[in-house]
C-alpha positions in Angstrom: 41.2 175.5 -52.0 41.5 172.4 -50.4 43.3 169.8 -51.7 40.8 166.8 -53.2 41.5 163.2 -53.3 39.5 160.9 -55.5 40.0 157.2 -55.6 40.1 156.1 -59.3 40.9 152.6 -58.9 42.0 149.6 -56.6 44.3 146.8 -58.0 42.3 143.9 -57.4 45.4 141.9 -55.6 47.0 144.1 -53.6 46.1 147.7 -51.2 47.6 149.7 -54.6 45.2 152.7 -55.6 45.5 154.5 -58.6 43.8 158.3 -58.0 43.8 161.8 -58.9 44.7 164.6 -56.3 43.1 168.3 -57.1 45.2 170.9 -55.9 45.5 174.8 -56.4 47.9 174.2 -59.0 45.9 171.7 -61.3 44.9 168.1 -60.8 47.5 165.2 -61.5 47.6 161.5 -60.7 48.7 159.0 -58.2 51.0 157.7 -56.7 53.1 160.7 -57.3 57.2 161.1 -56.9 57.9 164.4 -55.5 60.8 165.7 -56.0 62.8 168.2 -52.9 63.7 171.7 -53.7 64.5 172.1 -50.0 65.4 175.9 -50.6 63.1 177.1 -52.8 65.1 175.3 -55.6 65.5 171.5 -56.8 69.1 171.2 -56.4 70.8 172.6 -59.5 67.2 172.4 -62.0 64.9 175.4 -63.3 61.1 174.5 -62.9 61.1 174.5 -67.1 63.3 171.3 -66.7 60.8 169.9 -64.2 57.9 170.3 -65.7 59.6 168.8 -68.8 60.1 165.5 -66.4 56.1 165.8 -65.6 56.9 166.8 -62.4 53.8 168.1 -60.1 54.1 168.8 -56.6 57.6 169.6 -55.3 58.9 170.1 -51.8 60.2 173.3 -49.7 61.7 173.1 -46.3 60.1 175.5 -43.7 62.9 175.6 -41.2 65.5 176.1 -43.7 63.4 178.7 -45.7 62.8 180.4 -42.4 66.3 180.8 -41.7 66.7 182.7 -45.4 65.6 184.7 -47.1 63.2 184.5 -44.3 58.9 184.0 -44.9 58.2 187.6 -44.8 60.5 188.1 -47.7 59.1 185.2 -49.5 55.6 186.6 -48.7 56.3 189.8 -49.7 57.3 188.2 -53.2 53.9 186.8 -54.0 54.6 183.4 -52.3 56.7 180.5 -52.9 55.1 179.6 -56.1 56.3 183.1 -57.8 59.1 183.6 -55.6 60.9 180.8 -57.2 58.9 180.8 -60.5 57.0 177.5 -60.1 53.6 177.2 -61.3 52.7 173.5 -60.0 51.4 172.7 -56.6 54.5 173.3 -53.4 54.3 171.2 -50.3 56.3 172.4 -47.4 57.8 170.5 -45.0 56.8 171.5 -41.3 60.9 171.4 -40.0 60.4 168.5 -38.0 62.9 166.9 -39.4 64.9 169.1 -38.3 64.3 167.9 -35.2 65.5 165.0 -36.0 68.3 166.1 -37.4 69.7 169.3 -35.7 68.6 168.7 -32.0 71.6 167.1 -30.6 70.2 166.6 -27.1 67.1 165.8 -27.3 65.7 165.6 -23.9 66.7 168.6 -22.9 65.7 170.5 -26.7 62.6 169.1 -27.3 60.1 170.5 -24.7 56.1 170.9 -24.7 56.9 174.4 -26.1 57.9 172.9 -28.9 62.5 172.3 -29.9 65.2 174.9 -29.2 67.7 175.0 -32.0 71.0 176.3 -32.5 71.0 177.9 -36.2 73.1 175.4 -38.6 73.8 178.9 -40.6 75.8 181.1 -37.3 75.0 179.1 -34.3 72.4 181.7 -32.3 69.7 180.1 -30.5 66.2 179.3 -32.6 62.6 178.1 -30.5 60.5 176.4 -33.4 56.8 175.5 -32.1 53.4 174.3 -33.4 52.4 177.5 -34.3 55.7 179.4 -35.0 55.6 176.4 -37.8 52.1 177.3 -39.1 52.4 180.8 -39.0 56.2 180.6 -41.5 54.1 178.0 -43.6 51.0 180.5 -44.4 53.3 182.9 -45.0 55.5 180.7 -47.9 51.9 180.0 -49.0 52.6 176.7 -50.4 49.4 174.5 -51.5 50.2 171.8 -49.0 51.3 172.5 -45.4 52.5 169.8 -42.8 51.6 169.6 -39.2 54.9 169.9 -36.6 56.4 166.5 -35.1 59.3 164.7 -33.9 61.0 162.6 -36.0 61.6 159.7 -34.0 65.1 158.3 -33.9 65.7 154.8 -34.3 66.5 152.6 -32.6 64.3 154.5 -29.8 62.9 152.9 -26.4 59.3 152.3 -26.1 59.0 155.0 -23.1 60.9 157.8 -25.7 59.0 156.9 -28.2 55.6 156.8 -26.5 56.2 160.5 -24.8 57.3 161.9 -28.3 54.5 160.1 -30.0 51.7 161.4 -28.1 53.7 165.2 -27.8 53.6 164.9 -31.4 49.9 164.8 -31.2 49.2 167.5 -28.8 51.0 169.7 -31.2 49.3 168.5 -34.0 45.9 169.9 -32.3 48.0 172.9 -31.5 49.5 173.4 -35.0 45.7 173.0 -36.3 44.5 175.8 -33.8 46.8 178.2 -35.4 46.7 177.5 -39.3 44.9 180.4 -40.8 45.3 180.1 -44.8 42.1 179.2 -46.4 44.2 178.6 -49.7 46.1 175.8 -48.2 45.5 172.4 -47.1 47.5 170.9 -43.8 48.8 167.3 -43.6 48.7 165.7 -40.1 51.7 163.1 -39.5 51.7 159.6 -38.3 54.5 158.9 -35.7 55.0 155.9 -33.6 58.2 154.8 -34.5 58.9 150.7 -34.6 56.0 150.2 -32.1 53.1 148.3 -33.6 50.5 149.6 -30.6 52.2 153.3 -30.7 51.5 153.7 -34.7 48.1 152.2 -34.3 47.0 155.0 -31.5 49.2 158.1 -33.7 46.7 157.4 -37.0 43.7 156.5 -34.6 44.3 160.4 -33.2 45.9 161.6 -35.6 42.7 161.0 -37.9 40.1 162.3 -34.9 41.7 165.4 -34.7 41.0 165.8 -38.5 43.3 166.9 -41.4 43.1 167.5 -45.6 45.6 164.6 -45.8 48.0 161.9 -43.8 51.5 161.5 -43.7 53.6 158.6 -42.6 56.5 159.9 -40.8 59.4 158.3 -38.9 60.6 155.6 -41.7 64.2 155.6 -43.6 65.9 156.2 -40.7 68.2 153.9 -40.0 66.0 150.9 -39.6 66.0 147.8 -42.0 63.4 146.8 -44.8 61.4 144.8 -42.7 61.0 147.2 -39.4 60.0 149.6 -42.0 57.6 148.3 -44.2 56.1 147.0 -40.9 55.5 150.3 -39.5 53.9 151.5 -42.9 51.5 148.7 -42.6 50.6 149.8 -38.9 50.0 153.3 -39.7 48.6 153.0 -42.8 45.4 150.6 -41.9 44.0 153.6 -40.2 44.0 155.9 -42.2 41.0 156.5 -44.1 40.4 156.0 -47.9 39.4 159.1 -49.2 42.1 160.8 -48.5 45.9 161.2 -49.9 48.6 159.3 -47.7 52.1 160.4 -48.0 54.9 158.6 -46.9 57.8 160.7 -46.1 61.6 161.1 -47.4 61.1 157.3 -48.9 62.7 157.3 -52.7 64.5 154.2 -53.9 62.7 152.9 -56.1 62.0 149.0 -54.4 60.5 151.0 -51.5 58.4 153.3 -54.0 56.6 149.9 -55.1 56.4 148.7 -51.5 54.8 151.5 -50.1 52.5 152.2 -53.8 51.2 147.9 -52.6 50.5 148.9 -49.2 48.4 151.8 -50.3 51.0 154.7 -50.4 49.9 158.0 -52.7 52.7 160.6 -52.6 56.4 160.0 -52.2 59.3 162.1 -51.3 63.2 162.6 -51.3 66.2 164.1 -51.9 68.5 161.0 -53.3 67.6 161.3 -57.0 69.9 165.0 -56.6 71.8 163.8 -54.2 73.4 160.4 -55.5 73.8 162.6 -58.8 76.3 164.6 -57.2 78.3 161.9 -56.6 78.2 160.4 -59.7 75.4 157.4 -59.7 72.2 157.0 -61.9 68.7 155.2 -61.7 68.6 152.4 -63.9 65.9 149.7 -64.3 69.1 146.8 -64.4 70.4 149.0 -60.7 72.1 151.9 -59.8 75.1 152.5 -62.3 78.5 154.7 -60.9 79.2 156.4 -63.6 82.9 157.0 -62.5 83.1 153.8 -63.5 86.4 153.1 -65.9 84.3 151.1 -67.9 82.0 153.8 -69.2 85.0 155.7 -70.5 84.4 154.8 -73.6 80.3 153.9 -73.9 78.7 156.2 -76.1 75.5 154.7 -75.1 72.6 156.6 -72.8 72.5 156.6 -69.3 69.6 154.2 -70.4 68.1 153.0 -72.9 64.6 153.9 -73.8 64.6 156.5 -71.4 63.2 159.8 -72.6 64.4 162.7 -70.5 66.8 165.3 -72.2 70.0 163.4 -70.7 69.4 160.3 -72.2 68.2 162.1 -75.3 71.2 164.4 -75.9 74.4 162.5 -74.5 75.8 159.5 -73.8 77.6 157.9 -70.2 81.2 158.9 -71.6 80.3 162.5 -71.7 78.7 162.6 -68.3 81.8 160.6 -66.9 83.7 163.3 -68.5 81.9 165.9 -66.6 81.8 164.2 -63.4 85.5 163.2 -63.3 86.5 166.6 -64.4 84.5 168.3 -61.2 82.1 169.8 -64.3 78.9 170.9 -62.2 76.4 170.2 -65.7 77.1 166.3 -64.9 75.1 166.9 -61.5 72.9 168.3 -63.0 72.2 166.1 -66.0 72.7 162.9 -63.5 70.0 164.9 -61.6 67.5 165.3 -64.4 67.9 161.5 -65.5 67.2 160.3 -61.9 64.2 162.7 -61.5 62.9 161.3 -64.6 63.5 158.2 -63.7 61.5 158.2 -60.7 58.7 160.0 -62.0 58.7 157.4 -65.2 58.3 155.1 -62.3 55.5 156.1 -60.5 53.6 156.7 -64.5 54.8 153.0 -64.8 53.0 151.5 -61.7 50.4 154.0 -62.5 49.2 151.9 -65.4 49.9 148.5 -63.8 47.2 149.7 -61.3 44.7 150.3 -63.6 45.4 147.1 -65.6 45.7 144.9 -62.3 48.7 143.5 -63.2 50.8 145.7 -60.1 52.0 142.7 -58.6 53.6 141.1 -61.8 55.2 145.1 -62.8 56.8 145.1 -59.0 58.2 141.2 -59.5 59.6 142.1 -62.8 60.7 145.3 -61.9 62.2 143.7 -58.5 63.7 141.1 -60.3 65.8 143.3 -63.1 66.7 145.9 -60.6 68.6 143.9 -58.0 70.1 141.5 -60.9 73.8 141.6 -60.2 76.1 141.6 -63.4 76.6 138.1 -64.4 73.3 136.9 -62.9 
């Protein structure tokens, strides 16, 4: 099945839509936080623990899945969904990023064929194309598949960025030429990088060639607030309506509310695990460190009112405890607070929509969440 968008509601003061997105795996609301299991797994969590945080779609990567156990083995399991026990709706990343990421030199990796790796894991050489993409993605059999791009570095020149931009495009049409799973649906993926006339013609074609759902990729990489929030606004006013727009590997919360008032469904990333690995939490007064000396002694909650199982069952000295100690169950409660914390969130704005009072929830919000102490 396809997945379905339906537009429930538009605040009246701002591009913020509150809507429902049918998938496979049951229909759920937007905007959505997604949290990344990037192998098969959210870092250090059982899918019990997310579903407890109301979590619905969750991520998968395709290159690093493709590297092990390897799609045929995940195929030959059932799929991702009972491969890794998860009975919500899995959206897999195409491995562009990895493009970003892993191709040092990037004229001479990234060809029309499509990027030569070398393998993160022992080094041999990898070729991941359009279609080499599609084909690992059927076989993980996730509900949501993403077309193969180039993450655009930034800062990048106009000429780079133009040739990427429309290569990004030819394998887009490519990528759709080879995707044969009738159960899943296939995201296409604004690029463009900081180029107002570049991300205007990625959505134009981007949306002519025709896909189940948009992405915005390219942001929250490297640039400041205000290059980004630009280039959601030039992708994102060609993109149609009635269907889901996703903007990529965004998470803190400020840009969550930025993107949810420019007309953003779906959000993604990895730094609710990651920043609880090294000891920081979500809060709605800021991000708290919980190494902190000064929570030696606070037998309070990570936060108060907050209702996922850290908050319910212990208190910041304990997970300071844990955390100083090298203890790997303070990760992993930091992890389920600030997963919860997201998703609470995204509920959160969720009602603000409806009531048309987003702008006045973002202020406040705003407002209490980059208070410094003492303010």
């Amino acid at each position: 099945m396809k997945v379905q968008y339906t537009l429930l509601h538009k605040d009246q003061h701002t591009n913020a839509r509150y809507g429902s997105l049918k998938t496979n795996h049951g229909t759920y609301e937007t905007p959505m936080f997604m949290p990344v299991g990037t192998l098969a797994n959210v870092k250090t969590l059982v899918p019990e623990e997310l579903k407890a945080m109301h979590s619905a779609i969750i991520l998968s990567n395709t290159y690093h899945l493709w590297l092990r156990p390897g799609e045929d083995v995940v195929q030959k399991a059932g799929g991702l969904h009972a491969f890794m026990h998860y009975d919500g709706p899995i959206l897999t990343d195409s491995g562009g990023f990895q493009v970003f990421s892993l191709a040092k030199n990037k004229k001479k990796d990234i060809t029309e064929e499509g990027v030569h790796f070398k393998s993160h894991l022992d080094g041999r050489n990898l070729l991941l194309t359009p279609e080499k993409s599609m084909e690992i993605q059927n076989k993980l059999d996730s509900d949501i598949a993403m077309s193969f791009d180039e993450c655009i570095p930034y800062p990048a020149d106009y000429e780079y960025t133009k040739k990427s931009t429309e290569r990004t495009i030819r394998w887009a049409k490519r990528g759709k030429d080879a995707f044969h799973n009738e159960k899943q649906s296939l995201f296409g993926i604004v690029q463009g990088g900081a180029y107002q006339d570049l991300r205007h013609y990625s959505a134009k074609e981007t949306v002519k060639i025709g896909f189940d759902g948009y992405a915005i990729g390219g942001t929250s990489v490297g640039e400041g607030k205000d290059v980004m929030y630009q280039m959601i606004d030039d992708a994102i006013l060609y993109l149609p309506e009635e269907k889901p727009r996703y903007l990529m590997g965004v998470g803190d919360p400020v840009d969550i509310l930025e993107g949810v008032e420019r007309g953003v469904d779906l959000f993604d990333c990895v730094l609710p695990t990651r920043i609880a690995r090294h000891g920081n939490a979500f809060t709605k007064n800021g991000k708290i460190n919980i190494k902190n000396a000064k929570y030696k002694e606070d037998f309070t909650p990570l936060e108060d009112g907050c209702d996922c199982y850290t908050c319910q069952n212990y208190t910041k000295a304990y997970v300071r405890h844990l955390i100083t100690a090298n203890e790997s169950l303070g990760g992993r409660l930091l992890s389920i607070h600030n997963i919860r914390f997201l998703i609470r969130l995204v509920e959160e704005i969720r009602i603000a929509i409806q009531e048309d009072r987003f702008t006045e929830y973002k202020k406040e919000f705003i407002d209490r969440y980059t208070k410094k102490e003492g303010d």
